[in-house]
N, C-alpha and C positions, 0 to 999 in steps of 0.2 A: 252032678244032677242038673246043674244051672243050663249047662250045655244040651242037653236032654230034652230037656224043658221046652226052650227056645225052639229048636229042631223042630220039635213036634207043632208047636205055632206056628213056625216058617211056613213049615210043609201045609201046613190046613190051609194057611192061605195063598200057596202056589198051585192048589187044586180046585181054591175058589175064592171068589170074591164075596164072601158072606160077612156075615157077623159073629164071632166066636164073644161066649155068654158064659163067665163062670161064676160062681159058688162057690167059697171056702166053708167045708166042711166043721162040722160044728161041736159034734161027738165028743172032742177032749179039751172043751175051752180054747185051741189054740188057734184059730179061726185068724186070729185078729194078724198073726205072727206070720202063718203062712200068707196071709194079704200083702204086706209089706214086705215079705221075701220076694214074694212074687214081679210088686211094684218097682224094686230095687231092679230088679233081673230086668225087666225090660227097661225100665230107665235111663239102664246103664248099656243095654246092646246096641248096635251098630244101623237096625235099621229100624229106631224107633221114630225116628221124623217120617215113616212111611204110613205112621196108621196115627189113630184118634184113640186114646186109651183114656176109661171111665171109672171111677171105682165110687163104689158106695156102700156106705156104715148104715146097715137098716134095722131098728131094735124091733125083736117082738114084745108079743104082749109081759112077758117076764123080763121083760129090758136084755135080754140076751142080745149082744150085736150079730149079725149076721152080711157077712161081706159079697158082693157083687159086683163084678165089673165086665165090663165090654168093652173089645180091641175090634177097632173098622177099616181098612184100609181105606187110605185117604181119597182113593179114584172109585171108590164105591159111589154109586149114582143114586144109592139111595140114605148117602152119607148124611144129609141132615134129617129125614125123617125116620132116622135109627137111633140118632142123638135123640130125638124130642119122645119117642117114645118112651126110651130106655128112661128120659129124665121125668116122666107122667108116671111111667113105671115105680120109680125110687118113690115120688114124691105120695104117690098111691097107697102103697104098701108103709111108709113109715108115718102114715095118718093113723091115731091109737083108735082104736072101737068103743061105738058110744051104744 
């Protein structure tokens, strides 16, 4: 699956220079587990020194974690104002409601 996985990230970003945005799913508590599979798998691949990888622990109101990360290739032009949002972003959303 690992290999899978990758491929399909390769691919997204040899059709473009973007920003891939993910979400671990929440449904069966295991949110927290496919995060850190995920982190491991690129970690450990071949062309991780090509991108900017971000990941963030965001609780909601029920303290539920809810995981997010963002992978940017490193020639992306719009590579630091994707960092700063993504981190107004994090910091936004894990502020509690008054």
């Amino acid at each position: 699956m690992k290999q899978t996985i990758m491929a399909i990230v390769y691919e997204f970003f040899e059709c473009s220079n973007t920003t891939l945005l993910y979400i671990c799913e929440t449904g069966d508590s295991k949110q927290g587990m496919r995060n850190r599979l995920f982190e491991i798998w690129f970690n450990s691949s071949l062309r991780k020194s090509d991108f900017v990888f971000m990941s963030a622990d965001i609780r909601d109101a029920e303290g539920i974690p809810n995981y997010a990360a963002i992978i940017v290739r490193l020639d992306n032009p719009r590579l630091t104002s994707v960092i700063a949002e993504f981190t107004e972003t994090v910091q936004l959303l894990s502020q509690k409601p008054e």
